[in-house]
Backbone as CSV, one residue per row, in Angstrom:
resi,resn,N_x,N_y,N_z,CA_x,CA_y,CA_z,C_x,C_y,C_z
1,UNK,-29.657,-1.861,-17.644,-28.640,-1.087,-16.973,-29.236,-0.548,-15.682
2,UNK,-28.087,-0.324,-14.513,-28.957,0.126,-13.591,-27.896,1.484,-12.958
3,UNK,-28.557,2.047,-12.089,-27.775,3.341,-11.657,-27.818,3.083,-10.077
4,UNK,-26.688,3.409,-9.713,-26.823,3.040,-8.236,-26.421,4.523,-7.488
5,UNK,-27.152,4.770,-6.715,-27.600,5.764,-5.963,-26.503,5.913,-4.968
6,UNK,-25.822,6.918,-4.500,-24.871,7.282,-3.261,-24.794,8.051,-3.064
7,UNK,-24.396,8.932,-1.452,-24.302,9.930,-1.505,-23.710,11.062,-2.142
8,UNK,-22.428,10.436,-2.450,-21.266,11.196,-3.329,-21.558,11.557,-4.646
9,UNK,-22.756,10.640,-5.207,-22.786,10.516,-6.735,-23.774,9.057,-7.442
10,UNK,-23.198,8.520,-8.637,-24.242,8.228,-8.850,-23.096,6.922,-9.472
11,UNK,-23.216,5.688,-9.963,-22.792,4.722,-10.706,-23.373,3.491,-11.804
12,UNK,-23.214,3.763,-12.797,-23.954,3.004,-14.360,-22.924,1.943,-13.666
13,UNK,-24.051,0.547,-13.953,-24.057,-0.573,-13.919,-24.595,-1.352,-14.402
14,UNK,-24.443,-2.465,-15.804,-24.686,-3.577,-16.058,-25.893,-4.654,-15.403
15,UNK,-25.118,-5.099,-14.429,-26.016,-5.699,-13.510,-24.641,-5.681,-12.244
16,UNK,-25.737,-6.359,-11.289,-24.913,-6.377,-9.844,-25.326,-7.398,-8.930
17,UNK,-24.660,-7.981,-7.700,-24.399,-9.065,-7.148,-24.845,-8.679,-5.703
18,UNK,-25.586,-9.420,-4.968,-25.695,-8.718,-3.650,-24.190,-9.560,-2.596
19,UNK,-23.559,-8.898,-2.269,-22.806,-9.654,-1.427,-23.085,-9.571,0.254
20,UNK,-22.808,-10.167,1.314,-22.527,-10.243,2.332,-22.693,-8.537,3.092
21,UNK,-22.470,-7.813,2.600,-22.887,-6.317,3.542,-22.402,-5.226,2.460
22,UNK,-22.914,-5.339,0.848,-23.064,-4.486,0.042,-23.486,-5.188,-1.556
23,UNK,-23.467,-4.394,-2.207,-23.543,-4.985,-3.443,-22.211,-4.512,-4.302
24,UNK,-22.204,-5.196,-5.252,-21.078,-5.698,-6.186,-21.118,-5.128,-7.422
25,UNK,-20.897,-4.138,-8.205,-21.446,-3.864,-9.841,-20.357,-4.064,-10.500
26,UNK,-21.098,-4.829,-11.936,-20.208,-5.097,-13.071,-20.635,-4.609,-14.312
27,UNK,-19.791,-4.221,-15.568,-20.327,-3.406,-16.561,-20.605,-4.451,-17.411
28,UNK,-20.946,-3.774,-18.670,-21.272,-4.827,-19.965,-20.378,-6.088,-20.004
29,UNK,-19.379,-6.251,-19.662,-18.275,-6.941,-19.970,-17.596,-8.200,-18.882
30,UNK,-18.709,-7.905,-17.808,-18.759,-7.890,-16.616,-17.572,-8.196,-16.002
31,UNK,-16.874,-6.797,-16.232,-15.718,-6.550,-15.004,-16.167,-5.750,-14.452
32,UNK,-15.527,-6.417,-13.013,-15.916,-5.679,-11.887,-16.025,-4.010,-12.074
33,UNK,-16.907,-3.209,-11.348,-16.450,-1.709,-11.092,-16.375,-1.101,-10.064
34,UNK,-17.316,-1.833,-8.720,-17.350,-1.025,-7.348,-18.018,-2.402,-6.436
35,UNK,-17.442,-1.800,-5.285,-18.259,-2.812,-4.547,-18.960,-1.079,-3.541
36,UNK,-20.303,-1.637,-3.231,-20.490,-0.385,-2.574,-21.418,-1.230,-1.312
37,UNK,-21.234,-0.594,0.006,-21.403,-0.633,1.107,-23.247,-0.861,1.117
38,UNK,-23.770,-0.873,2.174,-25.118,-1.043,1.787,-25.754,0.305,3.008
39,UNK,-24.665,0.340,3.637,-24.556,2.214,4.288,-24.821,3.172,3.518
40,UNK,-23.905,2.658,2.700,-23.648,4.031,1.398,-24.472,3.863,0.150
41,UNK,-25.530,2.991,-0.047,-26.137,2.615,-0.927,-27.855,3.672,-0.908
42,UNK,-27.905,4.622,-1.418,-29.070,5.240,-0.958,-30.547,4.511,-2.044
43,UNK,-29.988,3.769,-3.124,-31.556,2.602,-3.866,-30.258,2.398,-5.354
44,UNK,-30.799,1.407,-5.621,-30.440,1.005,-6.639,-31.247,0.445,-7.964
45,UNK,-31.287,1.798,-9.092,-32.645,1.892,-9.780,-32.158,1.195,-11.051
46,UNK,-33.210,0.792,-11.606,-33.638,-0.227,-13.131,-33.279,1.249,-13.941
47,UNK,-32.271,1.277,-14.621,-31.824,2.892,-15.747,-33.508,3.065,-16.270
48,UNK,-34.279,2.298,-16.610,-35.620,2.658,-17.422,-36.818,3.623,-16.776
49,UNK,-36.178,3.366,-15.223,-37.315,4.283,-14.289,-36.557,5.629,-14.628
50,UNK,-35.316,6.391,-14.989,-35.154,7.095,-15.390,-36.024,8.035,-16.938
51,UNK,-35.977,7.035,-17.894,-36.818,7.316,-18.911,-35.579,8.292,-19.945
52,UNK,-36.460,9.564,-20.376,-35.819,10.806,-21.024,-35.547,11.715,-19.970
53,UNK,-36.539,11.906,-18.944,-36.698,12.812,-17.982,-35.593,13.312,-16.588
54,UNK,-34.901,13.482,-16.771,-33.657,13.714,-15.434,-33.960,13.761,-14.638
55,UNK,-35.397,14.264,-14.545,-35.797,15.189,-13.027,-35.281,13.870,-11.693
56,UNK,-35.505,14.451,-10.458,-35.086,13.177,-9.490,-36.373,12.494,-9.272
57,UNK,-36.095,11.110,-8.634,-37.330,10.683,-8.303,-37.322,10.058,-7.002
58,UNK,-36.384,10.808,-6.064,-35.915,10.519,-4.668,-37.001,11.571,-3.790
């Protein structure tokens, strides 16, 4: 699973697609959920670098 980073917030993702001038995320099921800009994309992390720990790692 991965978490994708934005300014607004944050988005659980499956896996994801790089497209043409953003990336693409799809859930378990893989329907679509966002396409997000690569402006608005502040990293897009592996959920495991998270761990138990919340703290940020920005």
């Amino acid at each position: 699973m991965f978490r994708a980073i934005l300014p607004e917030g944050q988005i659980l993702c499956e896996r994801y697609d790089h497209a043409e001038n953003g990336v693409e995320l799809y859930d378990a099921d893989d329907d679509f959920v966002a396409f997000v800009p690569y402006s608005n994309l502040h990293a897009l992390v592996d959920e495991e670098s998270y761990g138990e720990d919340e703290r940020s790692i920005m």
